[in-house]
Legacy VTK file of the C-alpha trace (Angstrom):
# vtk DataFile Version 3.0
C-alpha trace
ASCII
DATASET POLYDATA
POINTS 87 float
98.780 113.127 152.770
101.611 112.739 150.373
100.159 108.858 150.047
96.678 111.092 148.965
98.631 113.033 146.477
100.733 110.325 144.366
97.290 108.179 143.944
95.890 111.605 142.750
99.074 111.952 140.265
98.659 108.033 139.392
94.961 108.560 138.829
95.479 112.069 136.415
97.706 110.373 134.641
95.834 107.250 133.709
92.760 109.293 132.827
94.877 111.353 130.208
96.524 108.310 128.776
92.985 106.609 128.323
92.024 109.954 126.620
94.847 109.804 124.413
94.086 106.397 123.635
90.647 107.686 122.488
91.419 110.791 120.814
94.368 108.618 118.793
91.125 106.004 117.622
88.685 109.084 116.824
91.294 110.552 114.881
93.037 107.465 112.709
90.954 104.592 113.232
87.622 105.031 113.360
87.492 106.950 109.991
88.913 103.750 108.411
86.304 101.391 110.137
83.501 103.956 108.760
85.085 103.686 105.202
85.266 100.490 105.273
81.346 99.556 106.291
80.628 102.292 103.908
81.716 100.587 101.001
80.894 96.898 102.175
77.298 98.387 102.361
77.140 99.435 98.716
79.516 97.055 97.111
77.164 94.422 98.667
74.340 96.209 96.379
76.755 97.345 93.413
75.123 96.601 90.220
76.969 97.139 86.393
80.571 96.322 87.984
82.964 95.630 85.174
84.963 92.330 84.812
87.420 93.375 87.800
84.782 95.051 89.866
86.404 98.438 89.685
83.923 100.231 88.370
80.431 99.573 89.731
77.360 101.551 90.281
75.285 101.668 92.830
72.612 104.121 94.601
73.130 105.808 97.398
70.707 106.572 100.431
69.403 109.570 98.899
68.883 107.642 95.788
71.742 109.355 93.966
73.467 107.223 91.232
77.123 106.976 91.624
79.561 104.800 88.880
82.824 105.410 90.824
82.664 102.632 93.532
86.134 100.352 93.400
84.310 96.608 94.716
87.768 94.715 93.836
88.854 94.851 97.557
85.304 93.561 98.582
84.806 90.703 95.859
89.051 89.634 96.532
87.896 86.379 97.519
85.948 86.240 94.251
88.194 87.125 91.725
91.015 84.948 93.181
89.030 82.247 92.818
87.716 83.099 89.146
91.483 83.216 88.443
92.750 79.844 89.859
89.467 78.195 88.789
88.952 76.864 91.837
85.130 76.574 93.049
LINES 1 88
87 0 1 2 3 4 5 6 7 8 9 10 11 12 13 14 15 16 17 18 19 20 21 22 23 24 25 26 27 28 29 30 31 32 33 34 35 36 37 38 39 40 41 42 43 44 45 46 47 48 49 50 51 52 53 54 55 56 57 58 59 60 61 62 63 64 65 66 67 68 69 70 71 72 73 74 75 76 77 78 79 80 81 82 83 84 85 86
């Protein structure tokens, strides 16, 4: 019986460790991940972006216009290689 009881123990505490786990990515990660495909999705369709793509516009799904969108982290590739000339 006391066998029974330490697997029970073993088995409690896994489960609330893998629950932590996932509470810990609901709470910090995933909010980041969603950020992150939010503005890939309309940087990817960002229209009148200045020079350093800081400032684009784009349209959001309820066909709102928005000018505050910061592309520079999404076009990185591209400006580095507008600035070494490279092609």
């Amino acid at each position: 019986m006391k066998e029974a009881t330490g697997e029970l123990n073993m088995t409690v505490v896994t489960v609330v460790a893998i629950a932590a786990v996932g509470a810990f990515f609901y709470a910090f990660v995933w909010p980041s991940i969603q950020r992150s495909i939010t503005a890939s999705t309309y940087c990817s369709s960002a229209q009148g972006c200045d020079e350093n793509y800081q400032n684009c516009s784009y349209t959001d799904e309820d066909g709102e216009e928005h000018n505050d969108l910061d592309c520079s982290g999404y076009y990185e590739d591209l400006l580095k290689d507008e600035t070494t000339g490279a092609e």
